[in-house]
C-alpha positions as CSV (number, residue, x, y, z in Angstrom):
1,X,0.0,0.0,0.0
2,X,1.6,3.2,-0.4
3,X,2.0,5.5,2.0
4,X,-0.1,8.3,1.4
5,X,-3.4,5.9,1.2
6,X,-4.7,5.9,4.8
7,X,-6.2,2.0,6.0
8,X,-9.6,1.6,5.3
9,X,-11.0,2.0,8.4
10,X,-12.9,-1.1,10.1
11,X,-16.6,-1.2,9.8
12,X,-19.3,-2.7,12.0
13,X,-23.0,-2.7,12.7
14,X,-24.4,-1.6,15.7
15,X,-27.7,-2.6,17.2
16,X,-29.7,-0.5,19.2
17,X,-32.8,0.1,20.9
18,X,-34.7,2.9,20.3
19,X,-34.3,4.4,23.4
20,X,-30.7,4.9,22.9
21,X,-31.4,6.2,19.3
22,X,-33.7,8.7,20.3
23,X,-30.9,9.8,23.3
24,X,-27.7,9.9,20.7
25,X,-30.3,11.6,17.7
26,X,-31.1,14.2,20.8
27,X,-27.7,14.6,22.2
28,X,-25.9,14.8,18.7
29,X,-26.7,18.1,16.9
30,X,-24.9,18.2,13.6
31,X,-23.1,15.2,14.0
32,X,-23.3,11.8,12.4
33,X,-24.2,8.8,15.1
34,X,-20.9,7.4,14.0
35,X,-18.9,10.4,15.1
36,X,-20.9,10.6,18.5
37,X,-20.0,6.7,18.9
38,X,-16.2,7.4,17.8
39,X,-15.9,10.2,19.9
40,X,-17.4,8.2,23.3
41,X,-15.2,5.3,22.2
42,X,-11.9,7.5,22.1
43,X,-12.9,9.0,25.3
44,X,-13.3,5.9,26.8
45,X,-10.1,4.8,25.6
46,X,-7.9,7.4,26.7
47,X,-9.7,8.3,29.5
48,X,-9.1,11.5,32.1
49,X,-9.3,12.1,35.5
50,X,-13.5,12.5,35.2
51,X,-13.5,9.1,33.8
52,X,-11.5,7.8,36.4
53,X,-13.7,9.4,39.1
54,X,-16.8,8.3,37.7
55,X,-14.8,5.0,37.2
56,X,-14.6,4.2,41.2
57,X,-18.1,5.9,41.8
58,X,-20.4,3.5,39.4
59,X,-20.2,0.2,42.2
60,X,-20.9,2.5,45.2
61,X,-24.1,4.3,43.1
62,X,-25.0,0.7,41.9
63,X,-25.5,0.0,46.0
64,X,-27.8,3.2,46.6
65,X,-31.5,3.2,45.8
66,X,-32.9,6.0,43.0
67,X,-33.5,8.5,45.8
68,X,-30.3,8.1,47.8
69,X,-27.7,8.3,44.0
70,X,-29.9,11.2,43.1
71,X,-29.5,13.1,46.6
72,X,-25.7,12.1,46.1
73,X,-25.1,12.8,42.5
74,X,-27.0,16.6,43.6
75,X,-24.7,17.1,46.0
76,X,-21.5,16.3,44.4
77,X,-22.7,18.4,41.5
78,X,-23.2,21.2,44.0
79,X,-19.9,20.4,45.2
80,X,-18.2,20.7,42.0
81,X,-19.6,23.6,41.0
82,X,-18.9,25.1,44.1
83,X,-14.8,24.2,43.8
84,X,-14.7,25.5,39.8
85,X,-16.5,29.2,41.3
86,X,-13.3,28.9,43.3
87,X,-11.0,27.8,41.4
88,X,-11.9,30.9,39.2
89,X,-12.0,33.2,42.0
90,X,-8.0,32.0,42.6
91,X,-7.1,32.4,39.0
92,X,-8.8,36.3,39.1
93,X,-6.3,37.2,42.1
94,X,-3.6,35.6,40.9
């Protein structure tokens, strides 16, 4: 092959429900499903410190009931938020 032709990339199908359809066609704007699915996949691949984080979080949410993850998953959201307002407030002094 020479070397400016790129590999044909690999090619699958996907099954779905329609569930999950209607939540990617929602969430994906002007982008095609399959670049929504690469992008997740890369994500997922490389991985950050978020995905790390929700990483060890998922088995101790998996024990809670609906009302006690959503109490928690509100409060570490307002915790979160709380640390970036300061963060920012830092980064203005500084």
């Amino acid at each position: 092959m020479p070397k400016s032709q790129k590999p044909e990339p690999v090619k699958f199908t996907v099954r779905m429900s329609p569930e999950l359809r209607l939540i990617i066609d929602e969430m994906r704007g002007e982008k095609s499903i399959n670049q929504i699915i690469n992008e997740w996949l890369w994500s997922k691949a490389v991985g950050d410190g978020a995905d790390r984080v929700a990483d060890s979080l998922r088995p101790a949410l998996a024990l809670m009931d609906d009302a006690d993850r959503e109490e928690f998953v509100a409060s570490a959201i307002t915790v979160v938020e709380a640390l970036t307002r300061a963060g920012r407030r830092q980064r203005r002094k500084g």
